[in-house]
C-alpha positions in Angstrom: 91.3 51.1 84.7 89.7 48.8 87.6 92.1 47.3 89.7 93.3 44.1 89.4 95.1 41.3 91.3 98.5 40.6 89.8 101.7 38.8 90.6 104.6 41.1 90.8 108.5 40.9 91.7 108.8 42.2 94.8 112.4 44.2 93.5 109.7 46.5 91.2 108.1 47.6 94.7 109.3 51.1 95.6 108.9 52.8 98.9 109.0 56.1 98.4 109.2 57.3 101.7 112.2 59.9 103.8 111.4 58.1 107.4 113.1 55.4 108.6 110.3 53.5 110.1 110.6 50.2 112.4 108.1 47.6 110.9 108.3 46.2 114.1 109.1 41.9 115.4 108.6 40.7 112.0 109.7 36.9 112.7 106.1 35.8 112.9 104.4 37.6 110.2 107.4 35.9 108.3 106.5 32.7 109.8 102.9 32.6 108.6 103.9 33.4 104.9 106.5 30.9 104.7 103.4 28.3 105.9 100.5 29.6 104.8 101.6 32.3 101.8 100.1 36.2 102.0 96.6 35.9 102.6 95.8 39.2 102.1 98.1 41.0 99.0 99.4 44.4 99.2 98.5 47.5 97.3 100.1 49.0 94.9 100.2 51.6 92.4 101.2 51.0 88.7 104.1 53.6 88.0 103.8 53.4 83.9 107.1 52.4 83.6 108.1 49.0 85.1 108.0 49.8 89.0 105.3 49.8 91.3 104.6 52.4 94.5 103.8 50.4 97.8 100.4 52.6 98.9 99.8 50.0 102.0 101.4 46.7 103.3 104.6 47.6 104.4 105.1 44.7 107.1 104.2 42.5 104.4 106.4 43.6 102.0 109.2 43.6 104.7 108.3 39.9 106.1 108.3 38.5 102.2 111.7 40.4 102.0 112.8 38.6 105.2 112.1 35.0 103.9 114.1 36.1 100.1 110.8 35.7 98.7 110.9 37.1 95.0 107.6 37.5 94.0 104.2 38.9 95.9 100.6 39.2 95.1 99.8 42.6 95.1 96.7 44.5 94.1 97.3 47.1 91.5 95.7 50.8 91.2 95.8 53.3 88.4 96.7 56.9 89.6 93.5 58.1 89.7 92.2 55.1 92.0 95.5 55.2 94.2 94.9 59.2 94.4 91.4 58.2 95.5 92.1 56.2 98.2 94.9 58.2 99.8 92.7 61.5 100.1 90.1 59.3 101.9 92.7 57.7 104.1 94.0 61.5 105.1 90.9 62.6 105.4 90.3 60.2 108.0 93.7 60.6 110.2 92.9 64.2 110.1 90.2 63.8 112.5 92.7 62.2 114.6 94.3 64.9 117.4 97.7 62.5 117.0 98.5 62.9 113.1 102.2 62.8 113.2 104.6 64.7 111.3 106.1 61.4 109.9 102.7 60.4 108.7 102.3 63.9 106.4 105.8 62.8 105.1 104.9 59.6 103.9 101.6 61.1 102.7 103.7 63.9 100.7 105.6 61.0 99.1 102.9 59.2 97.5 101.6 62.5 96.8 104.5 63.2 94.8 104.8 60.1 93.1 100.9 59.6 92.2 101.4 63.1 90.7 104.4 62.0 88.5 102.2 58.7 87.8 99.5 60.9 85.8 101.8 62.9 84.4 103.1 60.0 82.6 100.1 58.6 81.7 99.4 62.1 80.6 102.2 61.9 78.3 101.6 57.9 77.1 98.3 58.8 76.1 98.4 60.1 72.9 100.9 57.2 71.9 98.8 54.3 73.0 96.0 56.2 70.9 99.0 56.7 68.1 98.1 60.0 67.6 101.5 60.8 67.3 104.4 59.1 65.8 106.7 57.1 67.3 109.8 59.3 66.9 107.8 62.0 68.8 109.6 62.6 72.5 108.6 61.9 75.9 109.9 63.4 78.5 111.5 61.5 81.8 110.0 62.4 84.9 112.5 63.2 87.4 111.3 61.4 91.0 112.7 64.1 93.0 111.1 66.9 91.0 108.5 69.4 90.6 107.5 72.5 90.0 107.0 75.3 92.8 103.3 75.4 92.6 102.9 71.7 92.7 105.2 71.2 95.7 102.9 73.7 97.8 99.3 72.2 96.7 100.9 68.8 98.2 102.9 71.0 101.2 99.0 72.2 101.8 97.2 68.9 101.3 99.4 67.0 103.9 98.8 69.8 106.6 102.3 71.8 106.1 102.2 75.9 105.7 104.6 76.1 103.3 106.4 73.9 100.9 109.8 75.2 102.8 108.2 73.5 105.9 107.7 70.2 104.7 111.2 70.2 103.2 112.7 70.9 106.7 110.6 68.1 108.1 111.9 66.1 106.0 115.7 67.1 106.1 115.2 66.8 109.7 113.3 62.9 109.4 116.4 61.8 107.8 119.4 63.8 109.6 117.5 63.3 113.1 114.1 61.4 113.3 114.3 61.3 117.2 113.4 64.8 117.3 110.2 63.9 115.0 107.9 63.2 118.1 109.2 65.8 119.9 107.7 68.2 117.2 104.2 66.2 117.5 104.3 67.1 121.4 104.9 71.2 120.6 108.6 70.7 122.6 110.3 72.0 119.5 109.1 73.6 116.3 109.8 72.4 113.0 112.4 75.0 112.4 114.3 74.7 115.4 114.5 71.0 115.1 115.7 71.5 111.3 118.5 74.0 112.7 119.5 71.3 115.3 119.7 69.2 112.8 121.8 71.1 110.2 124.0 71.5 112.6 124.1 68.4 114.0 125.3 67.6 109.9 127.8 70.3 109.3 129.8 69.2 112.9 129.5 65.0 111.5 131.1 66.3 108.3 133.7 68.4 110.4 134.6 65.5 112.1 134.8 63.4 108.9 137.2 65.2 106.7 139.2 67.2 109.5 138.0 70.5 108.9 139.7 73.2 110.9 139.2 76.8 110.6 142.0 79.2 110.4 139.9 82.1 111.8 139.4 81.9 115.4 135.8 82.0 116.9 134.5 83.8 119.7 133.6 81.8 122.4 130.1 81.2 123.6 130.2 83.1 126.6 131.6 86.6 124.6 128.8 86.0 121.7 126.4 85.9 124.6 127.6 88.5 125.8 127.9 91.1 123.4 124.5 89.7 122.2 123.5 91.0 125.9 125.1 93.8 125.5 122.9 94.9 122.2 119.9 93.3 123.8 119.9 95.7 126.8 120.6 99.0 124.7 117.6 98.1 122.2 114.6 100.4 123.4 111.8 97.7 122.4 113.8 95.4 124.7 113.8 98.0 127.8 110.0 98.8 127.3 109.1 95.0 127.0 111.1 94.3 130.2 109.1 97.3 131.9 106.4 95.5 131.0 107.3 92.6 132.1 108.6 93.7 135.5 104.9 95.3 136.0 103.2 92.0 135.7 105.3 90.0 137.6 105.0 92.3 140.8 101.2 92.3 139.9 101.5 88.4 139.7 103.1 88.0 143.1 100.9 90.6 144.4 97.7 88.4 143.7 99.7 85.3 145.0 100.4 87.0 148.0 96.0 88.1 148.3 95.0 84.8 146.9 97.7 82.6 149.7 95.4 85.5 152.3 91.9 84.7 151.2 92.3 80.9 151.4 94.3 81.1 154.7 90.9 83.6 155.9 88.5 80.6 153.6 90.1 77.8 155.6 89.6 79.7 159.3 86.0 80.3 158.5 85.7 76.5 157.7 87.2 75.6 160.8 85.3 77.9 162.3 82.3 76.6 160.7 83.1 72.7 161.4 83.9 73.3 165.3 80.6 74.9 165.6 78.5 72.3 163.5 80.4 69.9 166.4 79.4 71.8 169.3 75.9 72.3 168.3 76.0 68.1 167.5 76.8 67.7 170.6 73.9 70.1 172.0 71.0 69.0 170.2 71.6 64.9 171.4 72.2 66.9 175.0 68.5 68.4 174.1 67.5 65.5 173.0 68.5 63.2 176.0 67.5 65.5 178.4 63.6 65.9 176.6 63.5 62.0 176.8 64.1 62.2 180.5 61.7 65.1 180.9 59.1 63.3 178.9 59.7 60.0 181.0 59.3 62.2 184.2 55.6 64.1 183.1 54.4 60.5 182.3 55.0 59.1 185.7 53.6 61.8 187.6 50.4 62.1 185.1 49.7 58.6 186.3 50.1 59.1 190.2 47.9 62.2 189.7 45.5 59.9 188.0 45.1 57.0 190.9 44.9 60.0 193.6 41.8 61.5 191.6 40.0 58.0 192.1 41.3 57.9 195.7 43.5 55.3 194.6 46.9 56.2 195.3 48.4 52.9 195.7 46.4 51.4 192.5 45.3 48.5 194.1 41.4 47.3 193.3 39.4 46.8 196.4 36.0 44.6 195.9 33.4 44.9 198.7 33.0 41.5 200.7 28.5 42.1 200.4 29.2 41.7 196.6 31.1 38.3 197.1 27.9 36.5 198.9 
Protein backbone atom coordinates (compact mmCIF):
# COMPACT_ATOMS: atom_id res chain seq x y z
CA UNK A 1 0.00 0.00 0.00
CA UNK A 2 1.87 3.43 -0.88
CA UNK A 3 1.15 6.07 1.39
CA UNK A 4 -1.15 8.49 0.89
CA UNK A 5 -2.25 11.97 2.07
CA UNK A 6 -5.62 11.94 3.77
CA UNK A 7 -7.78 14.05 5.92
CA UNK A 8 -8.41 12.45 9.23
CA UNK A 9 -10.29 13.44 12.65
CA UNK A 10 -7.84 14.27 14.86
CA UNK A 11 -10.00 12.09 17.94
CA UNK A 12 -8.93 8.69 15.67
CA UNK A 13 -5.14 9.84 16.40
CA UNK A 14 -3.80 7.59 19.22
CA UNK A 15 -0.60 8.16 21.09
CA UNK A 16 0.52 5.21 22.25
CA UNK A 17 3.05 6.21 24.45
CA UNK A 18 3.72 5.58 28.82
CA UNK A 19 5.84 9.12 29.05
CA UNK A 20 4.43 12.13 29.88
CA UNK A 21 6.25 14.28 27.65
CA UNK A 22 6.21 18.33 27.61
CA UNK A 23 5.59 19.42 23.94
CA UNK A 24 6.97 22.40 24.96
CA UNK A 25 5.44 26.73 24.43
CA UNK A 26 2.92 25.61 22.01
CA UNK A 27 1.07 29.16 21.62
CA UNK A 28 2.95 29.97 18.43
CA UNK A 29 2.93 26.75 16.63
CA UNK A 30 -0.85 27.23 17.38
CA UNK A 31 -0.72 30.62 16.11
CA UNK A 32 0.66 29.70 12.69
CA UNK A 33 -2.09 27.03 12.11
CA UNK A 34 -4.90 29.06 12.98
CA UNK A 35 -3.34 31.60 10.09
CA UNK A 36 -1.77 29.75 7.75
CA UNK A 37 -3.20 25.84 8.39
CA UNK A 38 -0.45 22.74 8.83
CA UNK A 39 1.93 23.09 6.28
CA UNK A 40 3.53 20.15 6.69
CA UNK A 41 0.92 16.96 7.85
CA UNK A 42 1.76 14.44 10.30
CA UNK A 43 2.37 10.79 10.00
CA UNK A 44 0.49 8.25 10.73
CA UNK A 45 -0.08 4.72 10.75
CA UNK A 46 -3.42 3.03 9.54
CA UNK A 47 -4.49 0.69 12.59
CA UNK A 48 -7.13 -1.54 10.43
CA UNK A 49 -9.78 -0.72 12.52
CA UNK A 50 -10.92 2.97 12.58
CA UNK A 51 -7.88 4.67 14.64
CA UNK A 52 -4.67 5.82 13.55
CA UNK A 53 -1.06 5.62 15.49
CA UNK A 54 0.77 9.08 15.57
CA UNK A 55 4.50 7.79 14.32
CA UNK A 56 5.78 11.68 14.22
CA UNK A 57 4.22 15.13 14.76
CA UNK A 58 3.37 15.35 18.16
CA UNK A 59 3.64 19.26 18.59
CA UNK A 60 1.44 19.39 15.73
CA UNK A 61 -0.98 17.19 16.82
CA UNK A 62 -0.93 19.02 20.32
CA UNK A 63 -1.18 22.74 18.73
CA UNK A 64 -4.28 21.62 16.36
CA UNK A 65 -5.66 20.16 19.78
CA UNK A 66 -4.97 23.54 21.38
CA UNK A 67 -7.03 25.67 18.76
CA UNK A 68 -10.25 22.58 19.00
CA UNK A 69 -9.33 21.89 15.61
CA UNK A 70 -11.29 18.61 14.55
CA UNK A 71 -9.69 17.50 11.63
CA UNK A 72 -5.75 17.21 10.36
CA UNK A 73 -3.97 16.27 7.31
CA UNK A 74 -2.03 13.52 7.99
CA UNK A 75 0.03 11.14 5.86
CA UNK A 76 -0.89 7.63 6.20
CA UNK A 77 1.48 4.40 6.31
CA UNK A 78 0.67 0.72 6.07
CA UNK A 79 2.54 -1.39 8.81
CA UNK A 80 5.03 -2.55 6.86
CA UNK A 81 6.07 1.14 5.70
CA UNK A 82 5.54 2.60 9.34
CA UNK A 83 7.77 -0.57 10.53
CA UNK A 84 10.20 0.62 7.87
CA UNK A 85 10.66 3.88 8.88
CA UNK A 86 10.91 3.50 12.61
CA UNK A 87 13.89 0.86 12.33
CA UNK A 88 15.74 3.51 10.25
CA UNK A 89 14.85 6.28 12.64
CA UNK A 90 16.38 3.83 15.73
CA UNK A 91 19.00 3.03 13.82
CA UNK A 92 20.00 6.42 13.57
CA UNK A 93 19.52 7.61 17.40
CA UNK A 94 21.61 4.62 18.23
CA UNK A 95 24.62 6.14 17.00
CA UNK A 96 23.83 8.87 19.34
CA UNK A 97 25.85 8.49 22.95
CA UNK A 98 22.50 10.36 24.54
CA UNK A 99 19.56 7.79 23.43
CA UNK A 100 17.38 8.18 26.38
CA UNK A 101 15.50 5.63 28.18
CA UNK A 102 12.18 7.66 27.42
CA UNK A 103 13.05 7.51 23.74
CA UNK A 104 13.28 3.27 23.83
CA UNK A 105 9.83 3.59 25.51
CA UNK A 106 8.17 5.42 23.05
CA UNK A 107 10.02 3.32 20.46
CA UNK A 108 8.64 0.03 22.31
CA UNK A 109 5.16 1.51 21.84
CA UNK A 110 4.98 1.80 18.24
CA UNK A 111 6.67 -1.32 18.28
CA UNK A 112 3.96 -2.91 19.91
CA UNK A 113 1.29 -1.36 18.11
CA UNK A 114 2.88 -1.77 14.43
CA UNK A 115 3.07 -5.45 15.53
CA UNK A 116 -0.65 -5.71 16.44
CA UNK A 117 -1.25 -3.55 13.08
CA UNK A 118 0.00 -6.68 10.92
CA UNK A 119 -1.41 -9.00 12.94
CA UNK A 120 -4.62 -7.65 11.96
CA UNK A 121 -4.01 -7.23 8.57
CA UNK A 122 -2.79 -10.70 8.93
CA UNK A 123 -6.16 -11.82 10.01
CA UNK A 124 -8.27 -9.31 7.33
CA UNK A 125 -6.54 -10.83 4.61
CA UNK A 126 -8.16 -13.84 3.79
CA UNK A 127 -11.67 -11.93 4.15
CA UNK A 128 -10.84 -9.04 1.83
CA UNK A 129 -9.74 -11.99 -0.57
CA UNK A 130 -13.18 -13.83 0.66
CA UNK A 131 -11.48 -16.87 1.06
CA UNK A 132 -13.48 -17.47 3.93
CA UNK A 133 -16.94 -16.79 4.84
CA UNK A 134 -18.27 -14.12 6.57
CA UNK A 135 -19.41 -15.93 9.76
CA UNK A 136 -15.75 -17.15 10.07
CA UNK A 137 -14.17 -15.33 13.46
CA UNK A 138 -11.60 -12.78 13.96
CA UNK A 139 -9.95 -12.36 16.78
CA UNK A 140 -9.59 -8.78 18.82
CA UNK A 141 -6.25 -7.73 19.36
CA UNK A 142 -5.81 -6.76 22.86
CA UNK A 143 -3.47 -3.25 22.84
CA UNK A 144 -1.82 -4.14 25.90
CA UNK A 145 -1.01 -7.67 24.91
CA UNK A 146 1.51 -10.08 23.66
CA UNK A 147 3.06 -13.03 23.91
CA UNK A 148 6.41 -13.62 25.84
CA UNK A 149 8.57 -14.04 22.88
CA UNK A 150 7.24 -11.04 21.13
CA UNK A 151 7.68 -8.75 24.13
CA UNK A 152 11.53 -9.67 24.34
CA UNK A 153 12.33 -9.36 20.28
CA UNK A 154 10.87 -5.58 20.91
CA UNK A 155 12.62 -5.43 24.75
CA UNK A 156 15.89 -6.33 22.48
CA UNK A 157 15.21 -4.07 19.47
CA UNK A 158 14.73 -0.92 21.57
CA UNK A 159 18.10 -1.61 23.50
CA UNK A 160 16.56 -3.19 26.85
CA UNK A 161 18.18 -6.82 28.24
CA UNK A 162 15.16 -8.17 29.18
CA UNK A 163 11.53 -7.77 28.59
CA UNK A 164 11.25 -7.46 32.62
CA UNK A 165 13.60 -4.35 32.11
CA UNK A 166 11.67 -2.45 29.86
CA UNK A 167 8.51 -3.08 31.96
CA UNK A 168 10.26 -1.50 34.99
CA UNK A 169 11.14 1.47 32.83
CA UNK A 170 8.16 1.90 32.14
CA UNK A 171 6.26 1.41 35.57
CA UNK A 172 8.86 3.74 36.71
CA UNK A 173 8.14 6.58 33.44
CA UNK A 174 4.67 6.64 34.76
CA UNK A 175 4.94 6.35 38.71
CA UNK A 176 8.20 8.75 38.62
CA UNK A 177 9.52 10.11 35.28
CA UNK A 178 12.00 12.59 37.19
CA UNK A 179 14.08 9.75 37.94
CA UNK A 180 14.16 8.94 34.04
CA UNK A 181 17.36 11.12 33.35
CA UNK A 182 18.82 10.14 36.26
CA UNK A 183 19.01 6.52 34.79
CA UNK A 184 20.43 8.13 31.34
CA UNK A 185 23.41 9.69 33.60
CA UNK A 186 24.29 6.00 35.38
CA UNK A 187 23.14 7.85 38.95
CA UNK A 188 20.66 5.05 39.44
CA UNK A 189 19.90 1.79 37.62
CA UNK A 190 16.75 0.87 36.23
CA UNK A 191 15.97 -1.47 39.08
CA UNK A 192 16.63 0.73 41.80
CA UNK A 193 14.70 3.47 40.36
CA UNK A 194 11.70 0.90 39.69
CA UNK A 195 12.02 -0.08 43.62
CA UNK A 196 11.95 3.69 44.51
CA UNK A 197 9.24 4.00 42.65
CA UNK A 198 7.08 1.07 43.89
CA UNK A 199 7.53 2.23 46.90
CA UNK A 200 6.96 5.61 46.37
CA UNK A 201 3.21 3.91 45.14
CA UNK A 202 2.51 1.53 47.86
CA UNK A 203 3.19 4.65 50.70
CA UNK A 204 0.60 7.14 48.09
CA UNK A 205 -1.92 4.40 48.41
CA UNK A 206 -1.21 4.02 52.30
CA UNK A 207 -1.90 7.48 52.64
CA UNK A 208 -5.09 7.29 50.40
CA UNK A 209 -7.17 4.73 52.05
CA UNK A 210 -5.73 4.85 55.75
CA UNK A 211 -3.92 1.85 55.90
CA UNK A 212 -2.41 0.94 59.21
CA UNK A 213 -0.75 -2.22 60.08
CA UNK A 214 -1.55 -4.09 63.19
CA UNK A 215 1.93 -5.70 63.37
CA UNK A 216 4.57 -3.43 64.55
CA UNK A 217 7.75 -2.90 62.41
CA UNK A 218 11.22 -2.66 63.42
CA UNK A 219 12.66 0.47 63.15
CA UNK A 220 15.32 1.38 60.66
CA UNK A 221 18.03 1.63 62.92
CA UNK A 222 17.39 -2.26 64.48
CA UNK A 223 16.96 -3.62 60.73
CA UNK A 224 20.33 -2.06 60.14
CA UNK A 225 21.51 -3.31 62.68
CA UNK A 226 20.86 -6.82 62.91
CA UNK A 227 21.50 -6.65 59.00
CA UNK A 228 25.17 -5.56 60.44
CA UNK A 229 25.14 -7.87 62.74
CA UNK A 230 24.80 -10.90 59.91
CA UNK A 231 27.01 -8.88 57.65
CA UNK A 232 30.02 -9.09 59.92
CA UNK A 233 29.63 -12.81 60.90
CA UNK A 234 29.41 -13.81 57.01
CA UNK A 235 33.06 -15.16 56.11
CA UNK A 236 32.95 -13.75 52.32
CA UNK A 237 32.21 -10.42 54.02
CA UNK A 238 35.34 -10.70 56.55
CA UNK A 239 37.72 -11.87 53.58
CA UNK A 240 36.42 -9.06 51.19
CA UNK A 241 36.96 -6.50 54.02
CA UNK A 242 40.66 -8.00 54.43
CA UNK A 243 40.94 -7.25 51.12
CA UNK A 244 39.80 -4.22 51.22
CA UNK A 245 41.74 -2.98 54.23
CA UNK A 246 45.04 -4.21 52.12
CA UNK A 247 44.41 -1.91 49.35
CA UNK A 248 43.55 1.00 51.09
CA UNK A 249 46.81 0.98 53.27
CA UNK A 250 48.57 0.29 49.81
CA UNK A 251 46.48 3.23 48.43
CA UNK A 252 47.58 5.73 51.02
CA UNK A 253 50.94 4.25 51.00
CA UNK A 254 51.46 5.40 47.23
CA UNK A 255 49.73 8.77 48.14
CA UNK A 256 52.10 9.30 50.77
CA UNK A 257 55.39 8.28 47.84
CA UNK A 258 53.66 10.04 45.16
CA UNK A 259 52.96 13.61 47.64
CA UNK A 260 57.30 12.62 48.17
CA UNK A 261 58.35 12.47 44.66
CA UNK A 262 56.57 15.66 43.42
CA UNK A 263 57.60 17.58 46.66
CA UNK A 264 61.56 16.08 45.54
CA UNK A 265 60.24 16.94 41.33
CA UNK A 266 59.38 20.45 42.42
CA UNK A 267 62.89 21.11 44.48
CA UNK A 268 64.88 19.95 41.52
CA UNK A 269 62.82 22.45 39.33
CA UNK A 270 63.51 25.14 41.59
CA UNK A 271 66.74 24.04 41.70
CA UNK A 272 66.91 23.95 38.15
CA UNK A 273 65.16 27.52 37.51
CA UNK A 274 67.55 29.41 40.11
CA UNK A 275 70.46 28.10 38.33
CA UNK A 276 69.19 28.79 34.71
CA UNK A 277 68.91 32.58 36.48
CA UNK A 278 72.25 32.70 37.83
CA UNK A 279 73.95 31.45 34.83
CA UNK A 280 71.59 34.38 32.81
CA UNK A 281 72.90 36.66 34.73
CA UNK A 282 76.62 35.35 34.06
CA UNK A 283 76.74 34.98 30.50
CA UNK A 284 75.36 39.00 29.88
CA UNK A 285 78.24 39.51 32.80
CA UNK A 286 80.60 37.60 30.07
CA UNK A 287 79.21 39.17 27.56
CA UNK A 288 79.52 42.89 28.77
CA UNK A 289 82.69 42.37 30.08
CA UNK A 290 84.15 40.72 26.35
CA UNK A 291 82.59 44.03 24.75
CA UNK A 292 84.80 46.09 27.03
CA UNK A 293 87.75 43.81 26.47
CA UNK A 294 87.19 43.93 22.77
CA UNK A 295 86.84 47.80 22.86
CA UNK A 296 90.15 47.95 24.91
CA UNK A 297 92.48 45.55 22.22
CA UNK A 298 91.14 47.88 19.47
CA UNK A 299 92.39 51.01 20.94
CA UNK A 300 95.66 49.87 21.86
CA UNK A 301 96.08 47.96 18.28
CA UNK A 302 95.82 51.41 16.84
CA UNK A 303 98.33 53.33 19.15
CA UNK A 304 100.75 50.46 18.40
CA UNK A 305 100.06 51.14 14.80
CA UNK A 306 100.93 55.11 14.69
CA UNK A 307 104.17 54.28 16.94
CA UNK A 308 105.35 51.78 14.19
CA UNK A 309 105.20 54.74 11.58
CA UNK A 310 106.83 57.04 14.20
CA UNK A 311 103.61 58.56 14.38
CA UNK A 312 102.42 58.59 17.78
CA UNK A 313 100.30 61.46 17.81
CA UNK A 314 98.75 60.70 14.17
CA UNK A 315 99.23 63.89 12.91
CA UNK A 316 100.49 64.12 8.97
CA UNK A 317 103.56 66.27 8.52
CA UNK A 318 104.31 67.47 4.77
CA UNK A 319 107.88 68.74 4.05
CA UNK A 320 107.98 72.64 3.33
CA UNK A 321 110.72 71.66 -0.08
CA UNK A 322 107.65 69.74 -1.46
CA UNK A 323 105.35 72.87 -1.10
CA UNK A 324 107.67 75.23 -3.56
Amino acid sequence: MASETRVIPIASVQVSTRIRKDPGDLTELADDLRKHGLINPITVMDCQNGTYQLIAGLRRLEAAKLIQMSELRATLLSPMQAEELLEIEIAENEQRLNFTTAERLEYAEKIKAIEQAKARERQLAPLRKGSESANSPVVRICAQRGNGKSREAIAQRVGFTSSRQMERAGIVAEKLPELLPKIDSGEITISGAYKTAYKTDSKAKDLQTGFISDTPKASNDQVARAGLIRLMKNPHFIELRKELETLQSEATSAKTKLKWATEAYDNKVKHFENNIDFLSRRVRELEQENAELRARLGMEARHEKRVEFGNPDGIIRIPEDTLS
